[in-house]
N, C-alpha and C positions, 0 to 999 in steps of 0.2 A: 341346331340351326337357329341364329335371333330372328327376333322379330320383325318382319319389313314393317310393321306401322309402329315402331317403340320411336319414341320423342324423346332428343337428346337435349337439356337445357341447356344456353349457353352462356353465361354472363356477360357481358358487355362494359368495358368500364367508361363511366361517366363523361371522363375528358376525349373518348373517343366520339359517344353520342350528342359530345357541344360541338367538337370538331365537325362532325355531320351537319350538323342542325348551321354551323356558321356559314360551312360549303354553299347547303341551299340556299342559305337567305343571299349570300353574295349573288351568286348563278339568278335569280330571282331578279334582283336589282338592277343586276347587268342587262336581262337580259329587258326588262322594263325600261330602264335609259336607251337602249338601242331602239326599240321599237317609238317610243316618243322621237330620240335623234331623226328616226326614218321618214317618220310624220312632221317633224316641223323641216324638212328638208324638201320632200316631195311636195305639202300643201302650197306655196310659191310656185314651182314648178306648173303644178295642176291648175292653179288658179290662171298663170296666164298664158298656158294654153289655152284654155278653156276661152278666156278671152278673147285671144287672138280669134279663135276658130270661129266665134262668134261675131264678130266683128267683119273677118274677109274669107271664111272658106262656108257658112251654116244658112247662107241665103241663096239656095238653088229653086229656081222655080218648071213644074212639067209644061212642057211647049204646047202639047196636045187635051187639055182641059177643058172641059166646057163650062162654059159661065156660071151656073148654080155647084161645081165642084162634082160631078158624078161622073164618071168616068163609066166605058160600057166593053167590056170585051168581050169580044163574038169568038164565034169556034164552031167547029162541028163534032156531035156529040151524036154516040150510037150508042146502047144498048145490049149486054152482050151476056148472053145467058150463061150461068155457071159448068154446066152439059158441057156448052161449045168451045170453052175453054179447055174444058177436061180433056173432049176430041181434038182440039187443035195442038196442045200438048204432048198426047200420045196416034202418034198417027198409026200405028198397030192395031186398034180397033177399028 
C-alpha cells in the first residue's frame, strides 16, 4: 500500500512559469486600468450630483422647532417588571 503523505516532485519548465508570471501581471494591470477607468468616470458623475443636491434638494428645514433648537418629545412611559412579562407570555401559570 503507498504512502498517503509521500511528495511527488514536479518540475515545471521555465517558459511555462514566465508565461504565468506574464498572465498575472496582464490580469493585474487590467484590472488596475479598469478600476482608475471606473473612478475618473464616476468622480464627475458624483461631483455634480453632489452639487446639484446641494444647491436645490439639501436645504429642508423642521416646521415645529423651538427657537434655542431643542426639541421635546413626550410619551407615556410604564415600568414593567421582568415576572410580568414572564406571566403575560405564558398565561398557563
Amino acid at each position: 500500500m503507498p504512502d498517503p503523505y509521500q511528495m511527488r516532485i514536479v518540475q515545471i519548465p521555465r517558459w511555462a512559469l514566465v508565461l504565468a508570471g506574464l498572465a498575472a501581471a496582464a490580469f493585474a494591470i487590467a484590472l488596475f486600468l479598469l478600476s482608475v477607468t471606473v473612478f475618473l468616470v464616476l468622480l464627475p458623475v458624483i461631483a455634480i450630483a453632489s452639487g446639484l443636491y446641494y444647491l436645490f434638494g439639501g436645504k429642508r428645514v423642521a416646521k415645529h422647532r423651538k427657537p434655542n433648537g431643542v426639541e421635546i418629545i413626550e410619551g407615556e412611559y410604564r415600568v414593567v417588571e421582568p415576572e410580568r412579562i414572564e406571566r403575560e407570555r405564558d398565561p398557563r401559570s
